[in-house]
C-alpha positions as a Markdown table, in Angstrom:
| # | Residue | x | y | z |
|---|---|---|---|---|
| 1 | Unk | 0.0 | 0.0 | 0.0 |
| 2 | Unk | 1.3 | 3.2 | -1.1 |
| 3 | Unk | 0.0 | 5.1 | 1.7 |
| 4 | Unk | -1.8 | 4.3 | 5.0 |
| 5 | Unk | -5.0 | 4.9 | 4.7 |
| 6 | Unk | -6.9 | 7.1 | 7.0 |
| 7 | Unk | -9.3 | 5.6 | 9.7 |
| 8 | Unk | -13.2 | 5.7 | 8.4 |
| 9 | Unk | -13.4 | 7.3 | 11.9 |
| 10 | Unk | -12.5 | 10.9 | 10.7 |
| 11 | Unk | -15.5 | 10.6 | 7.8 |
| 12 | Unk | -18.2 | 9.4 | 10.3 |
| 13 | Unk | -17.0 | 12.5 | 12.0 |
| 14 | Unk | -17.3 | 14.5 | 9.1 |
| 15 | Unk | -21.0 | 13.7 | 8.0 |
| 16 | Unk | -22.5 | 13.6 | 11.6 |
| 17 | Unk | -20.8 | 17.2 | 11.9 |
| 18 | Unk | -22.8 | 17.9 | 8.3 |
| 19 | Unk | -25.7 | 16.3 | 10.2 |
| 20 | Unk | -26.2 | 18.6 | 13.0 |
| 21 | Unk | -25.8 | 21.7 | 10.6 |
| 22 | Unk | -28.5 | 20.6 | 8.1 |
| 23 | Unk | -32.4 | 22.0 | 8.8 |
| 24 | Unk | -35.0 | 19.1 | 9.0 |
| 25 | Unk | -36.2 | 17.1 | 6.3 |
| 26 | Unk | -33.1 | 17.7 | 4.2 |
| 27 | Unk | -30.6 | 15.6 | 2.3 |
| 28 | Unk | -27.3 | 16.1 | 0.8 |
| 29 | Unk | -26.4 | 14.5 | -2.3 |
| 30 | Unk | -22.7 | 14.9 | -3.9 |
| 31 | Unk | -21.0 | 13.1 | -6.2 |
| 32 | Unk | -17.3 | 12.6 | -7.3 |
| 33 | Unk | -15.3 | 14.4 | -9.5 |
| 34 | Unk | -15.1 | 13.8 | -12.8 |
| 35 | Unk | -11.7 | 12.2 | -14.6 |
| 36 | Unk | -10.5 | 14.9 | -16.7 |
| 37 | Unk | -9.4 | 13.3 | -20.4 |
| 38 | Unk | -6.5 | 14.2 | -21.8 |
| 39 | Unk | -5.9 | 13.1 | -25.1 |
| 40 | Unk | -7.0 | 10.0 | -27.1 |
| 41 | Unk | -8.2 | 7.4 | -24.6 |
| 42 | Unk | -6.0 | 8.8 | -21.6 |
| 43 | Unk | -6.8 | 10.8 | -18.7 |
| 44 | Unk | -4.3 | 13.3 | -16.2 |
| 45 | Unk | -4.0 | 11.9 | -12.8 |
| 46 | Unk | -7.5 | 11.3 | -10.9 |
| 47 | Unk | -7.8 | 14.0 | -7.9 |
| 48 | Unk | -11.0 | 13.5 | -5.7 |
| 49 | Unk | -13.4 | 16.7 | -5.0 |
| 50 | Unk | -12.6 | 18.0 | -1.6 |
| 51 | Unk | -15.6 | 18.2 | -0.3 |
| 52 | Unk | -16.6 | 14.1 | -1.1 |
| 53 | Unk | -13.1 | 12.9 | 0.5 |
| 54 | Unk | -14.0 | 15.1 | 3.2 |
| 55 | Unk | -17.3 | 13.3 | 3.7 |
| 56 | Unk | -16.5 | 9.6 | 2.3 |
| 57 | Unk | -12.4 | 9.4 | 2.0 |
| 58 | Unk | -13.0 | 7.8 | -1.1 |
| 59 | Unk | -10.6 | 8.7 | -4.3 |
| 60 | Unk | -12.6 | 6.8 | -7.4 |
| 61 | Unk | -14.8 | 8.8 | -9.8 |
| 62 | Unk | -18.7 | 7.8 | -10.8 |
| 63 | Unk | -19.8 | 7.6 | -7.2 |
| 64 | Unk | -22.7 | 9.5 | -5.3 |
| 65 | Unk | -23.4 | 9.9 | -1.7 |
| 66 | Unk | -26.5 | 10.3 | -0.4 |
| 67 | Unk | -26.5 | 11.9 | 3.2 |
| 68 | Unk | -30.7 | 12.0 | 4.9 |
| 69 | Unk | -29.7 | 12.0 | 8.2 |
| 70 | Unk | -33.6 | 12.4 | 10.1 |
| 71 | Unk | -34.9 | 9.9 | 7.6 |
| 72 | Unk | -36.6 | 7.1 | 9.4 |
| 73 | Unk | -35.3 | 4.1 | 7.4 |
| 74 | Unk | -32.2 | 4.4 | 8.8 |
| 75 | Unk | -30.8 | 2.3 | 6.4 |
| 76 | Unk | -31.3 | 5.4 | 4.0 |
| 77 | Unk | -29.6 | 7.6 | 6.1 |
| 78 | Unk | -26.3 | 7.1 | 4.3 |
| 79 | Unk | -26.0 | 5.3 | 1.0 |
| 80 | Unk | -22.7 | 4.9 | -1.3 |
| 81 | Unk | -23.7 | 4.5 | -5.3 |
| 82 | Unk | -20.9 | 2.6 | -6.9 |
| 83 | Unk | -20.0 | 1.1 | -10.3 |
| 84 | Unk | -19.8 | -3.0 | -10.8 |
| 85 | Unk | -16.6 | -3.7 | -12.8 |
| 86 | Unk | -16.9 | -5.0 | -16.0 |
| 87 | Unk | -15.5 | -7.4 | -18.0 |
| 88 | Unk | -13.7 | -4.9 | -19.8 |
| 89 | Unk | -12.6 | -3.1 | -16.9 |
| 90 | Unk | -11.1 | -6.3 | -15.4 |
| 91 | Unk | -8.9 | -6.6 | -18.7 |
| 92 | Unk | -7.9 | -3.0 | -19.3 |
| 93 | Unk | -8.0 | -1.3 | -16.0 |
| 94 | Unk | -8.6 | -3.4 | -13.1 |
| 95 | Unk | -11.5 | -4.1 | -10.1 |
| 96 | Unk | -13.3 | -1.4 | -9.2 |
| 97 | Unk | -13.8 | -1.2 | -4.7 |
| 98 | Unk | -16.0 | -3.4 | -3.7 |
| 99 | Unk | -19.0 | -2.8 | -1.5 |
| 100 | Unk | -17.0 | -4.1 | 1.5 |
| 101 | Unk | -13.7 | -1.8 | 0.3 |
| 102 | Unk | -15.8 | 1.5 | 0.1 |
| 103 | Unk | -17.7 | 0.4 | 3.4 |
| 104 | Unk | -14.0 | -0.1 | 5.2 |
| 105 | Unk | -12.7 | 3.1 | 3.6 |
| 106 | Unk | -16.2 | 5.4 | 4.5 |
| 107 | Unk | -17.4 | 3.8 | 7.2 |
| 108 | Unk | -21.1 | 3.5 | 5.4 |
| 109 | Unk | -22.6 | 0.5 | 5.4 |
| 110 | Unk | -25.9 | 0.8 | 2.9 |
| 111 | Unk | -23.9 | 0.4 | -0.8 |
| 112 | Unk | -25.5 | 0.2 | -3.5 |
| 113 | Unk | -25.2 | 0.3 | -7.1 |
| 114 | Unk | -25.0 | 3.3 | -9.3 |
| 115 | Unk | -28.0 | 1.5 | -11.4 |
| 116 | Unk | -29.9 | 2.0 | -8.5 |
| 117 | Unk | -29.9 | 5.1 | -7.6 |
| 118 | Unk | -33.0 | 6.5 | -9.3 |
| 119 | Unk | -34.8 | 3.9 | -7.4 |
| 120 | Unk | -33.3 | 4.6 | -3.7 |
| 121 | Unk | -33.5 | 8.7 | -4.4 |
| 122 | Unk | -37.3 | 8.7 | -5.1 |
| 123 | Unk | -37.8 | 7.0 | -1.9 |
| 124 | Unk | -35.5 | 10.1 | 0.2 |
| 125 | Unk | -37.6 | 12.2 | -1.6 |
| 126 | Unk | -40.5 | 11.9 | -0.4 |
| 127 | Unk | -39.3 | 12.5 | 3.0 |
| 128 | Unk | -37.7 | 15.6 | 2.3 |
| 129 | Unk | -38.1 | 19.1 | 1.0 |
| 130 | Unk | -34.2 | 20.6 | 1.2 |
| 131 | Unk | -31.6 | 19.6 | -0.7 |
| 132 | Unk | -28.2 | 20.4 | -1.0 |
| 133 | Unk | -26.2 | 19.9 | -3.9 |
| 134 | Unk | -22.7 | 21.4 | -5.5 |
| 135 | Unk | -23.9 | 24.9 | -6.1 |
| 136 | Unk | -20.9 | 27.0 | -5.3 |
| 137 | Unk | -19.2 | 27.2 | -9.3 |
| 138 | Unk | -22.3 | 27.5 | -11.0 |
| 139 | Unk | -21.4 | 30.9 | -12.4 |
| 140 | Unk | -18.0 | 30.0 | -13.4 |
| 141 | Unk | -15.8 | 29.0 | -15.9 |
| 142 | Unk | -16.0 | 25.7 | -14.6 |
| 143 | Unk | -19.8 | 25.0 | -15.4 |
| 144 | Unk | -18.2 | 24.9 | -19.0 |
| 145 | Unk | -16.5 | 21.9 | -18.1 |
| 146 | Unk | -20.1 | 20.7 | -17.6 |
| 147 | Unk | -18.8 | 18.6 | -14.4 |
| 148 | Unk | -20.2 | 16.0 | -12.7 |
| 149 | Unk | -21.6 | 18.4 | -9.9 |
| 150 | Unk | -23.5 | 20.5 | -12.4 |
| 151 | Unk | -25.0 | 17.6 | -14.4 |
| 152 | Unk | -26.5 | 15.9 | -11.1 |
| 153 | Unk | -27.7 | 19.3 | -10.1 |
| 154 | Unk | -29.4 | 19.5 | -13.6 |
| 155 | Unk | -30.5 | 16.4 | -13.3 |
| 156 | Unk | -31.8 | 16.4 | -10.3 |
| 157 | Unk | -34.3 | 19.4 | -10.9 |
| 158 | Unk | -35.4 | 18.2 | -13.9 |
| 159 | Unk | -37.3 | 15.1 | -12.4 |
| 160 | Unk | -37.8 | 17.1 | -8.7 |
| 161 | Unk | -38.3 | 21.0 | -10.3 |
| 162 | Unk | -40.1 | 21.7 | -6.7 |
| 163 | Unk | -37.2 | 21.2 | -4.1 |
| 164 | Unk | -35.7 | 23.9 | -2.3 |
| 165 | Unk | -32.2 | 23.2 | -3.8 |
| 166 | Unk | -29.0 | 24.7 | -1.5 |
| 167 | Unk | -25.5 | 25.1 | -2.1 |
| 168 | Unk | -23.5 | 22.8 | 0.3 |
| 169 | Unk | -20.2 | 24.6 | 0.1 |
| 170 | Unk | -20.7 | 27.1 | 2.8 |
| 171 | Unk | -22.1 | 24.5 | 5.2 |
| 172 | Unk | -19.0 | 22.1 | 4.4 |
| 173 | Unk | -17.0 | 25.1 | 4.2 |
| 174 | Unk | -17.3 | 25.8 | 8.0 |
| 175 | Unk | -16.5 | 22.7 | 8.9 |
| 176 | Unk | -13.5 | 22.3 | 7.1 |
| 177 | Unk | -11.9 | 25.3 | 8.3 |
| 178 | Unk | -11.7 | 23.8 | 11.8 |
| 179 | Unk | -9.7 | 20.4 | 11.4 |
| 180 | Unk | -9.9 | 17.4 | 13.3 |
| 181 | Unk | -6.3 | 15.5 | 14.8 |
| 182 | Unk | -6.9 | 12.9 | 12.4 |
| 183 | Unk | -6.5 | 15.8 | 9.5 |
| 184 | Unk | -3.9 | 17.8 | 11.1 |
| 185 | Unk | -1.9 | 14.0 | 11.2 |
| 186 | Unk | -2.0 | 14.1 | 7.4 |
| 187 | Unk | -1.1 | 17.8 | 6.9 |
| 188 | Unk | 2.2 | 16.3 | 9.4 |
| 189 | Unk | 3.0 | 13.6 | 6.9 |
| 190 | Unk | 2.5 | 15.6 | 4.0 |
| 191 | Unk | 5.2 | 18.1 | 5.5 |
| 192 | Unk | 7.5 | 15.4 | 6.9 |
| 193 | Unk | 7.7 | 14.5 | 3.7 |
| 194 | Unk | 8.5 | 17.6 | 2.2 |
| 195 | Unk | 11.5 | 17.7 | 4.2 |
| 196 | Unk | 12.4 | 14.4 | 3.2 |
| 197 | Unk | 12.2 | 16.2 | -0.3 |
| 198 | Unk | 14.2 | 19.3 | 0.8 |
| 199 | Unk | 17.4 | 17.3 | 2.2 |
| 200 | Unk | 17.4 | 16.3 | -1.4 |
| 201 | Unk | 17.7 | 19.5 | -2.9 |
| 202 | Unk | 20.4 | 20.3 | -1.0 |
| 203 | Unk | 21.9 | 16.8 | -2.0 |
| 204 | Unk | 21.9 | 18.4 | -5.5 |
| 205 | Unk | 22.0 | 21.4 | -5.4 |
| 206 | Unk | 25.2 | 23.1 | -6.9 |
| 207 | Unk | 25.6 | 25.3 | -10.1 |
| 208 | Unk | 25.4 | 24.6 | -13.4 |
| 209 | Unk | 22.4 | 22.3 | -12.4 |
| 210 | Unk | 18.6 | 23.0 | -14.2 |
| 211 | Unk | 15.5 | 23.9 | -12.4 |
| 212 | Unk | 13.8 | 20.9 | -13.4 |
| 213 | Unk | 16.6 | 18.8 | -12.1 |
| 214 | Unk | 15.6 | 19.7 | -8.7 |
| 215 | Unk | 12.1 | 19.3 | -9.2 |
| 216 | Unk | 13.0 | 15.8 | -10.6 |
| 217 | Unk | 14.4 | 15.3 | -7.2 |
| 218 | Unk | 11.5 | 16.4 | -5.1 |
| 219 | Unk | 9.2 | 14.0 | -7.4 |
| 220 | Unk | 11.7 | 11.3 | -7.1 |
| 221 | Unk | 11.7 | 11.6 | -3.1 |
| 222 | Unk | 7.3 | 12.2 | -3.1 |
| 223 | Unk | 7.0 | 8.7 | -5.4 |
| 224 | Unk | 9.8 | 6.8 | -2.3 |
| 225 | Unk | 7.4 | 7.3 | 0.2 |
| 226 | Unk | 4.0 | 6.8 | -1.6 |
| 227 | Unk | 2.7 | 10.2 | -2.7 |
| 228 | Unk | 0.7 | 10.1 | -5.5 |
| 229 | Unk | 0.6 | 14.1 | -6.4 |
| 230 | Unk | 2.4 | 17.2 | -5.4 |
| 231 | Unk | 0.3 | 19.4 | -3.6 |
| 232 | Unk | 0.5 | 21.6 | -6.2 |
| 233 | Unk | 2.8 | 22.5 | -9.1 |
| 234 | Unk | 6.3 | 22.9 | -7.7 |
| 235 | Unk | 8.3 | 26.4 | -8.4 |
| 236 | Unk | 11.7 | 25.9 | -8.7 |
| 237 | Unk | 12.7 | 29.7 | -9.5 |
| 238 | Unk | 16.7 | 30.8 | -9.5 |
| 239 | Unk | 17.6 | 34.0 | -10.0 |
| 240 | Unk | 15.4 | 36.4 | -11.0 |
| 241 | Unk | 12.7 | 33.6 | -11.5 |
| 242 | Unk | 11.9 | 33.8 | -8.8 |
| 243 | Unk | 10.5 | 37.7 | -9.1 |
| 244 | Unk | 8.0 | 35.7 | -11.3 |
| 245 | Unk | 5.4 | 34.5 | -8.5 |
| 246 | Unk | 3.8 | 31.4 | -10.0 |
| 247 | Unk | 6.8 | 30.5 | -12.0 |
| 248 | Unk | 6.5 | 26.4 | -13.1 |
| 249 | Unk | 8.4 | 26.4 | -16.3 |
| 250 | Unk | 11.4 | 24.8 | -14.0 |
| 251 | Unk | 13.6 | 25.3 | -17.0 |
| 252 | Unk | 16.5 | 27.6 | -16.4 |
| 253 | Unk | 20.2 | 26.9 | -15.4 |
| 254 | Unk | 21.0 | 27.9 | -11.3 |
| 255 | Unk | 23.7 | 29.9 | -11.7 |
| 256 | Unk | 26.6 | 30.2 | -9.5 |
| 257 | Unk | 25.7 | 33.4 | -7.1 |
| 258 | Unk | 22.3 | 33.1 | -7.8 |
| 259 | Unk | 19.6 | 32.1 | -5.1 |
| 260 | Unk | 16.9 | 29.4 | -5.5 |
| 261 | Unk | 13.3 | 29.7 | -4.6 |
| 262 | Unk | 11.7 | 26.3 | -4.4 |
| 263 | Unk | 7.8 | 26.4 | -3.4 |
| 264 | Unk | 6.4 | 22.9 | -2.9 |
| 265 | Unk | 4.5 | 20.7 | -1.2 |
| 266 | Unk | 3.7 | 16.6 | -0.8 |
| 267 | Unk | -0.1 | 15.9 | -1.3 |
| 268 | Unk | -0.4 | 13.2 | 1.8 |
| 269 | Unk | -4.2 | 11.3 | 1.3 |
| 270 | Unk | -5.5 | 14.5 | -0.3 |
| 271 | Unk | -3.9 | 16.9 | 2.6 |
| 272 | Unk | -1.4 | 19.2 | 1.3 |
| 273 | Unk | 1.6 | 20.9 | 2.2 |
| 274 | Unk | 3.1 | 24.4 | 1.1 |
| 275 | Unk | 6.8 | 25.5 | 1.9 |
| 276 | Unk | 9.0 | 27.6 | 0.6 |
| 277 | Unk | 12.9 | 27.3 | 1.2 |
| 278 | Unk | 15.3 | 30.1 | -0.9 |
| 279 | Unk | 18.6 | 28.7 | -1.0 |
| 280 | Unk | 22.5 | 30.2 | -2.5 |
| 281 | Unk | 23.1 | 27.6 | -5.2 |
| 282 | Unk | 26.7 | 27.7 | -4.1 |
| 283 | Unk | 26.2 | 27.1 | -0.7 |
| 284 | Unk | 26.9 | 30.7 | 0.4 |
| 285 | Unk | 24.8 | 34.0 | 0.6 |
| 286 | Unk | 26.3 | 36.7 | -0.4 |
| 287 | Unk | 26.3 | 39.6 | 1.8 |
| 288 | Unk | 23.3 | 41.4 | 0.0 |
| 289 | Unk | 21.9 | 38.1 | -0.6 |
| 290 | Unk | 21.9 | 37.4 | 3.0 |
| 291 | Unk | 20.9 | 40.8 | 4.1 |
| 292 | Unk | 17.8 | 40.4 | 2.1 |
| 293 | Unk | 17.3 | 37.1 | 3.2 |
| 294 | Unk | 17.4 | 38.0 | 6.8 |
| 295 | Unk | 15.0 | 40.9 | 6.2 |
| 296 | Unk | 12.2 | 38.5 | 5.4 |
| 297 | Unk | 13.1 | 36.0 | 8.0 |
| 298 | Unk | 12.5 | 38.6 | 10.6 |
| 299 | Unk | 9.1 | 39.4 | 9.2 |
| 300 | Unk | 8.5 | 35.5 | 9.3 |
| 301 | Unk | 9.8 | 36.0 | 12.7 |
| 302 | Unk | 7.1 | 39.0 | 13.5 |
| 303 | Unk | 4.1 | 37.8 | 11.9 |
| 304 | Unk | 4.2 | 34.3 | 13.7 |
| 305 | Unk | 4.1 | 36.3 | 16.8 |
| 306 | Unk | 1.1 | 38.3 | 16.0 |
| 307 | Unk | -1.2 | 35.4 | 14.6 |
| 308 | Unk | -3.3 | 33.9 | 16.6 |
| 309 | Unk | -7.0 | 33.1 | 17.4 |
| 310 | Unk | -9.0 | 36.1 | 17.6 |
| 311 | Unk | -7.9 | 37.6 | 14.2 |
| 312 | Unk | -7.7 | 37.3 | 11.0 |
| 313 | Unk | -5.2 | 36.7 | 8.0 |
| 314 | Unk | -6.7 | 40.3 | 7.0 |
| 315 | Unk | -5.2 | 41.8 | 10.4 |
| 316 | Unk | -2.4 | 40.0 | 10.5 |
| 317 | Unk | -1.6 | 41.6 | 7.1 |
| 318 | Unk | -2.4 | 45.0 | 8.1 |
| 319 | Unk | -0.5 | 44.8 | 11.2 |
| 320 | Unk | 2.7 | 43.1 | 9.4 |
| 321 | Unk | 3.1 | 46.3 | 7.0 |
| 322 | Unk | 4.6 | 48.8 | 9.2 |
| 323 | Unk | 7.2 | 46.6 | 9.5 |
| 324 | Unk | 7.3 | 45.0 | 6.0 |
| 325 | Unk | 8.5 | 48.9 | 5.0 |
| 326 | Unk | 10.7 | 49.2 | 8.0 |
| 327 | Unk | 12.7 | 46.1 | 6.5 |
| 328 | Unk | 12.2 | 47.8 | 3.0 |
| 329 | Unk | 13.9 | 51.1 | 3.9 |
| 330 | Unk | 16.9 | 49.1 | 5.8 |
| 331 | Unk | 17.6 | 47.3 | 2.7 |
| 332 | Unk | 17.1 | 50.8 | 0.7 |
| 333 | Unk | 14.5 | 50.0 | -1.7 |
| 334 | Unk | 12.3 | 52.1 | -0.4 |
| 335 | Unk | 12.7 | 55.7 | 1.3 |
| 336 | Unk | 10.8 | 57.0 | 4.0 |
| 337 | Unk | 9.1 | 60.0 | 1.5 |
| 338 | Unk | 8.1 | 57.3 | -1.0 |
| 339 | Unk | 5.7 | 55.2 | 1.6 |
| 340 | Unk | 4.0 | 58.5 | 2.6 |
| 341 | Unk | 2.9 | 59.5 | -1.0 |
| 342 | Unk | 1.8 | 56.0 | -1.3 |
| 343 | Unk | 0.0 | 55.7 | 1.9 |
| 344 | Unk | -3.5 | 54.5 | 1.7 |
| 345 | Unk | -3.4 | 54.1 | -1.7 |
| 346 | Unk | -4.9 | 50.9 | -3.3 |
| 347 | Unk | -1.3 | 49.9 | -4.6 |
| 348 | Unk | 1.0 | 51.0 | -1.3 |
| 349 | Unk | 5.1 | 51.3 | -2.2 |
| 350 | Unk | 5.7 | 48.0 | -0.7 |
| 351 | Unk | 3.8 | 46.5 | -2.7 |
| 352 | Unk | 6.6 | 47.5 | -5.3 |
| 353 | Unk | 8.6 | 44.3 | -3.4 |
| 354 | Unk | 5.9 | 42.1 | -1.5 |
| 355 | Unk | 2.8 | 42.1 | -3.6 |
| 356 | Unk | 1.4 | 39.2 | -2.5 |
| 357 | Unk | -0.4 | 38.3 | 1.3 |
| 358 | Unk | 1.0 | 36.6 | 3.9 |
| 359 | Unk | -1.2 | 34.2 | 4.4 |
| 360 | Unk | -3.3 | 31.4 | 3.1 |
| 361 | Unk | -5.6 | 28.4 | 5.0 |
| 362 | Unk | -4.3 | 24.9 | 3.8 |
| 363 | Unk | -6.0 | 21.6 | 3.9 |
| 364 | Unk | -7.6 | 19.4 | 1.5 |
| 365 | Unk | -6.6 | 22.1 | -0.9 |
| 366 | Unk | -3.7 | 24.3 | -1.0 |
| 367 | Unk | -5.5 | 27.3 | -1.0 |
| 368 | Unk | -8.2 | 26.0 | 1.5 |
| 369 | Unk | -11.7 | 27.1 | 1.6 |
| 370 | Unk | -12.0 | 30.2 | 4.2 |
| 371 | Unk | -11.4 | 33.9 | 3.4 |
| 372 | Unk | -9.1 | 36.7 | 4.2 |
| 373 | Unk | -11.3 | 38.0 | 7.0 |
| 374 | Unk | -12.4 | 34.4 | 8.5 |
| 375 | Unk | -11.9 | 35.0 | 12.2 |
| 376 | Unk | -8.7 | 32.6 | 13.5 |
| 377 | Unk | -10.0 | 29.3 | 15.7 |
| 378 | Unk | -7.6 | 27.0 | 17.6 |
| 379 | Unk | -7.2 | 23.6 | 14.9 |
| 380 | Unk | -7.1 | 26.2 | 11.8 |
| 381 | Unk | -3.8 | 25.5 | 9.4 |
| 382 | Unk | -3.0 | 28.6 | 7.5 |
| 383 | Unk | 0.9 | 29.2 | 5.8 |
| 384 | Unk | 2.8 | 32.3 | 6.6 |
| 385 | Unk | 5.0 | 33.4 | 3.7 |
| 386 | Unk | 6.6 | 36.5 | 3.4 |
| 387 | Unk | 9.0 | 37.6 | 0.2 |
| 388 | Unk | 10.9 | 40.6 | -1.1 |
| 389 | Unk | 11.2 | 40.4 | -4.7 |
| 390 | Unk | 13.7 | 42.2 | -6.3 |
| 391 | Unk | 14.0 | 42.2 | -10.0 |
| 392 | Unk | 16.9 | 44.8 | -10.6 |
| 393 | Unk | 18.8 | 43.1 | -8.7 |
| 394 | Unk | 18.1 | 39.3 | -10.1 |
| 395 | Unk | 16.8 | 38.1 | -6.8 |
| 396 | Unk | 13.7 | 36.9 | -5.0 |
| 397 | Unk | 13.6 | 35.5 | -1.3 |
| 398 | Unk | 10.3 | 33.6 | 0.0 |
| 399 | Unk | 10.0 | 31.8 | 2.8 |
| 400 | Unk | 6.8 | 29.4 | 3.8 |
| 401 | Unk | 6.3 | 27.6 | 6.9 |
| 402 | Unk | 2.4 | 25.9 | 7.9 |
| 403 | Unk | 1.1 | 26.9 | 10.9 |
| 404 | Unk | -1.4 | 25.4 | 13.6 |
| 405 | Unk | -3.5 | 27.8 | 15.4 |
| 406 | Unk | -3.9 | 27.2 | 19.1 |
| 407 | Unk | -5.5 | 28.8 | 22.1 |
| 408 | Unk | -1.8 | 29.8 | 22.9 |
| 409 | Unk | -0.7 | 30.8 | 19.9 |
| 410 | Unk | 0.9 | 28.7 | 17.2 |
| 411 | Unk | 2.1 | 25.6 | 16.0 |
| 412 | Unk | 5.4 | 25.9 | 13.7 |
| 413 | Unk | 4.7 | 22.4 | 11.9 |
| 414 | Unk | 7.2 | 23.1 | 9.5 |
| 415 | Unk | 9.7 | 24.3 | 12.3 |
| 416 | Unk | 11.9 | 21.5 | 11.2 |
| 417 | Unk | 12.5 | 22.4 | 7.8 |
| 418 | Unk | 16.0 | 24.8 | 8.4 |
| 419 | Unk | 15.7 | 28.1 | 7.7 |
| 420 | Unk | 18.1 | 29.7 | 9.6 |
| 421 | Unk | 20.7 | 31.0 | 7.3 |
| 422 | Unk | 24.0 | 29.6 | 8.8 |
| 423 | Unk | 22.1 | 26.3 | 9.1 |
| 424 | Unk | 21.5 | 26.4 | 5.8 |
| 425 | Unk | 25.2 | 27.4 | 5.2 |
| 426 | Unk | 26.0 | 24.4 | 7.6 |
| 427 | Unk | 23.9 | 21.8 | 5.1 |
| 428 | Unk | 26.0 | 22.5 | 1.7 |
| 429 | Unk | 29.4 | 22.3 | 4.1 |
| 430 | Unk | 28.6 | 18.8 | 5.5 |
């Protein structure tokens, strides 16, 4: 097995969480996502919607849960839809989970076909008169994709036009935000690995060596331990790359005296890391480089001391610019005169060298569901990831670490990824 699976415990938890947020007389019904063809009879890599992992765990497409949880069969309280495997399957692709596989991996007992689900839905609906569906893209781009959200949603007011249909996102929204020990145990292995992935770069880093050799050895270290999928496309940026925010073209030469940027992340059962390491190809920061560098690692410093419950990414932001420009000035990028003629404009002067925010929840996604002014709860994950980007000059500096948000404070769970600039110095020496 690839990857230990996790307990059927934290998806029980899930749905009776679901359960005691949903009105009376109300079901939930989601399905998986779709596989997304690539081209001729192959597909990319299958990635399960958030939300149904959340709720079932389960990573297979063509599936539908049905959640009912006041109805009184209670048999129809919960019931899995599932595809029988072929004939053809067995040849081409392999068994499909069995009833007995998807009831060990949900924790749901009542499966049942997909053939059958006309049948069993007509019977939940004439119990309820809510239901809540995958609403929450229906006036994006990604309706165009004419997903498998948005044709059971079509489907399912076609043949019951008289429902009260709901979005679940915002219900499933609230509880995801908060997460359970079993989740913030996956968000750990995805990191641990991460480092695992990290020790490798600096086992290969030197100069003369391409971007994409060092994402090769962060895929190489992800596949040795069972991950499936990077948590997101990894940036390998040197030089001035890395000025270039979402850069994934991974295709230039590090350069001796150059630094490296590399933003990435192991996907662990569907939980994600997100770290960012910036690293002197040769093993050595220059003294500008590591007078930049050190500028951002005391904001890093200064904004983990200020989060905590009680506010929000949008204060911690706001609060972390006075001293975003104080670093700014030091390093003489900015002058004292320029931030005032900038002040309380919608594009500040520090924005000149930090455009982006500080901070981001992370979870089943990378960018997890909850906004900029979500109010900070003890078992939250957000990132912390302050830059200076510095184009003239050839050079950009991030740094990422994921945090846990306690009554006390917060949880470094990156804290064991270096990035102390003489231990970093120490690594290449060894």
């Amino acid at each position: 097995m690839r990857i230990q699976p996790v307990s059927n415990f934290l998806f029980e938890k899930n749905r009776a969480k679901l359960a005691r947020q949903l009105p009376a007389r109300s079901a939930v019904i989601l399905c998986a996502q779709d596989r997304m063809p690539k081209n001729g009879d192959q597909y990319f890599p299958y990635r399960q919607d958030s939300n149904f992992f959340y709720l079932t765990g389960l990573s297979v497409p063509n599936i539908i849960v049905i959640l009912c949880p006041d109805h009184p069969d209670y048999r129809l309280r919960e019931v899995i839809f599932i595809e029988k495997t072929s004939e053809h399957d067995r040849t081409w692709v392999g068994e499909k989970p069995s009833p007995d596989e998807v009831h060990e991996i949900s924790g749901i007992e009542n499966i049942r076909w997909i053939e059958e689900f006309d049948d069993v839905l007509s019977q939940i609906m004439m119990h309820v008169s809510s239901v809540f569906v995958t609403l929450q893209h229906r006036n994006s781009s990604h309706y165009t994709l004419n997903t498998a959200g948005y044709r059971l949603y079509r489907r399912l007011i076609e043949q019951y036009p008289l429902y009260h249909y709901q979005d679940a996102g915002p219900l499933l929204t609230r509880l995801r935000l908060i997460k359970e020990k079993e989740e913030i145990n996956q968000i750990e292995q995805a990191i641990n690995i991460t480092k695992k992935a990290f020790y490798e770069v600096v086992n290969v880093l030197e100069a003369g060596i391409h971007e994409y050799e060092i994402e090769a050895a962060i895929t190489a270290e992800f596949v040795r331990n069972g991950v499936i999928h990077h948590a997101f496309d990894p940036i390998i940026a040197s030089g001035r790359n890395a000025c270039i925010l979402h850069y994934t073209r991974n295709s230039s030469v590090c350069n001796d005296n150059e630094l490296v940027l590399i933003d990435f992340g192991a996907e662990y059962n569907n939980y994600c890391a997100d770290i960012t390491r910036t690293l002197p190809v040769n093993g050595r920061f220059s003294p500008r480089q590591l007078q930049v560098y050190t500028a951002v690692l005391e904001i890093m410093e200064h904004a983990m001391q200020i989060t905590r419950k009680g506010k929000s990414i949008l204060n911690i932001q706001q609060e972390i610019v006075p001293f975003i420009e104080e670093r700014l000035i030091d390093l003489e990028l900015l002058t004292e005169e320029e931030i005032r003629e900038r002040e309380g404009t919608e594009m500040p002067a520090y924005k000149k060298y930090f455009m982006h925010g500080i901070s981001h929840f992370l979870g089943l996604d990378v960018h997890d569901v909850g906004g900029k002014d979500e109010i900070l709860q003890p078992g939250m994950v957000i990132t912390c990831e302050p830059g200076i980007y510095i184009p003239e000059e050839n050079m950009g500096v991030r740094i990422e670490n994921d945090l846990l948000i306690t009554e006390h404070g917060v949880v470094n769970l990156s804290e064991s990824i270096p990035v102390d600039p003489q231990a970093i110095e120490e690594l290449f020496s060894r």
